[in-house]
C-alpha positions in Angstrom: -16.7 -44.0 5.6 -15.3 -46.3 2.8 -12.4 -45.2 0.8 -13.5 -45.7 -3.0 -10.6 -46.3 -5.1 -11.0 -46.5 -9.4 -9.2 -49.7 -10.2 -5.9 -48.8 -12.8 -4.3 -51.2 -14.5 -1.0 -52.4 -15.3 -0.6 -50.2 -18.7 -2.5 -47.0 -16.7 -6.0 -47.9 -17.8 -8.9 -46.6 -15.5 -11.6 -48.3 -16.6 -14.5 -46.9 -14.6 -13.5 -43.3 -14.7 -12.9 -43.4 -18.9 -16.7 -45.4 -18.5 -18.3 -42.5 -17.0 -16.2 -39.5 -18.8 -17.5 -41.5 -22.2 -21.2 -40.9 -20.8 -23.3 -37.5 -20.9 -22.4 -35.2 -18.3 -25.8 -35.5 -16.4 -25.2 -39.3 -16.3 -21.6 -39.3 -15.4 -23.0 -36.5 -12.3 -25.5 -39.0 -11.5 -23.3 -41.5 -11.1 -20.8 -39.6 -9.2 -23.8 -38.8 -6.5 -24.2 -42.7 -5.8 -20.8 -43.6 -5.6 -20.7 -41.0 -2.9 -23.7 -42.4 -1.4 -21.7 -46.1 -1.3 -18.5 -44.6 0.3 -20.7 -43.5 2.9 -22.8 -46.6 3.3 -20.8 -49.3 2.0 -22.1 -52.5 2.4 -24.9 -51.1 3.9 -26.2 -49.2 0.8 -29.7 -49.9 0.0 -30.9 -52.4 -2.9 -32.5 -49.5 -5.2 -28.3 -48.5 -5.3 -26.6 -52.0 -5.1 -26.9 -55.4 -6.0 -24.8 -58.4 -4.8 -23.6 -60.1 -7.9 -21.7 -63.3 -6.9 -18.1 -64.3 -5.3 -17.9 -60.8 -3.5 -18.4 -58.9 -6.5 -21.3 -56.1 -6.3 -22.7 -53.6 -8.9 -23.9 -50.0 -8.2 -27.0 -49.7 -10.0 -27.5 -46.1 -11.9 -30.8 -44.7 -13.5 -31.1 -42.0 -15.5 -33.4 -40.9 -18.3 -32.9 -44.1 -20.7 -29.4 -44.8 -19.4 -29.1 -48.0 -17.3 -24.9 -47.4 -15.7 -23.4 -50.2 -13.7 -20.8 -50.1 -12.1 -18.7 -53.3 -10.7 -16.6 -53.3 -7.4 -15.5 -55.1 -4.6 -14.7 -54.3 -0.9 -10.7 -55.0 0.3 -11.2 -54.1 3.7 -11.9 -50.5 4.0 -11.9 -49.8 0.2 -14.5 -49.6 -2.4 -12.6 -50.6 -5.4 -14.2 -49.9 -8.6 -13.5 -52.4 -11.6 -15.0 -50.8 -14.7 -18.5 -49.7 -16.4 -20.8 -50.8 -18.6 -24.3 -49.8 -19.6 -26.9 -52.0 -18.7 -28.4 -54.2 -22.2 -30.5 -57.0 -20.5 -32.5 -57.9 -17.5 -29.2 -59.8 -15.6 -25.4 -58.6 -15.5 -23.8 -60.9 -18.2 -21.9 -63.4 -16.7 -18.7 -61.9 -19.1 -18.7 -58.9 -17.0 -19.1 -60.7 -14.2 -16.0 -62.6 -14.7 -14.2 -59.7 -16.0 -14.3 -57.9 -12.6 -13.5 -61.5 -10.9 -10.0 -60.8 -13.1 -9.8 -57.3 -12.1 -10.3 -58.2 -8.4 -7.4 -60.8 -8.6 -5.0 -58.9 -10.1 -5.7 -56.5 -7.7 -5.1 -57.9 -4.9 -2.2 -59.9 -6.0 -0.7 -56.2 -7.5 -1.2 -54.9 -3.6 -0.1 -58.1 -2.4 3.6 -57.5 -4.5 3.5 -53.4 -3.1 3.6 -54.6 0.6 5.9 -57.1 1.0 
């Protein structure tokens, strides 16, 4: 089991959890079931759920009435770490949110980095 972890930022921003309270309920429950699902499978989650992205950056895929949800994240070891949300527009993931996660990720680590030396 995979430890899923809602990225915060430097200034106390949790992008992914304001993402999905911002959402109807039904959606935000909906997306709540499949991140579940991915702490349980991680990288083994099936396609219908998950889609590699690029440089190690993955986006859990969310359907629900005419809401298309993503979610981006990355793996660091054990953890599921969830960047932000955004709701689906056009056939691929923009390459901005692609990169914006990419940021996320690096600050991440080098934040986590800092806390264990």
């Amino acid at each position: 089991m995979y430890t899923v972890i809602y990225y915060v930022s430097r200034r106390g921003d949790n992008y992914a959890a304001e993402f999905v309270r911002g959402l109807p309920r039904k959606v935000g429950r909906k997306i709540a079931e499949h991140v579940g699902y991915l702490a349980s499978a991680g990288p083994l989650a099936r396609p219908q759920y998950v889609s590699y992205l690029e440089d190690r950056i993955f986006e859990l895929r969310v359907t629900f009435a005419h809401y298309e949800p993503r979610i981006l994240y990355f793996f660091n070891g054990s953890e599921i770490v969830l960047t932000y949300g955004f709701l689906k527009k056009t056939r691929a993931v923009p390459t901005g949110e692609i990169e914006r996660a990419k940021r996320i990720r690096a600050e991440y680590l080098a934040r986590t980095a800092e806390e264990n030396i």
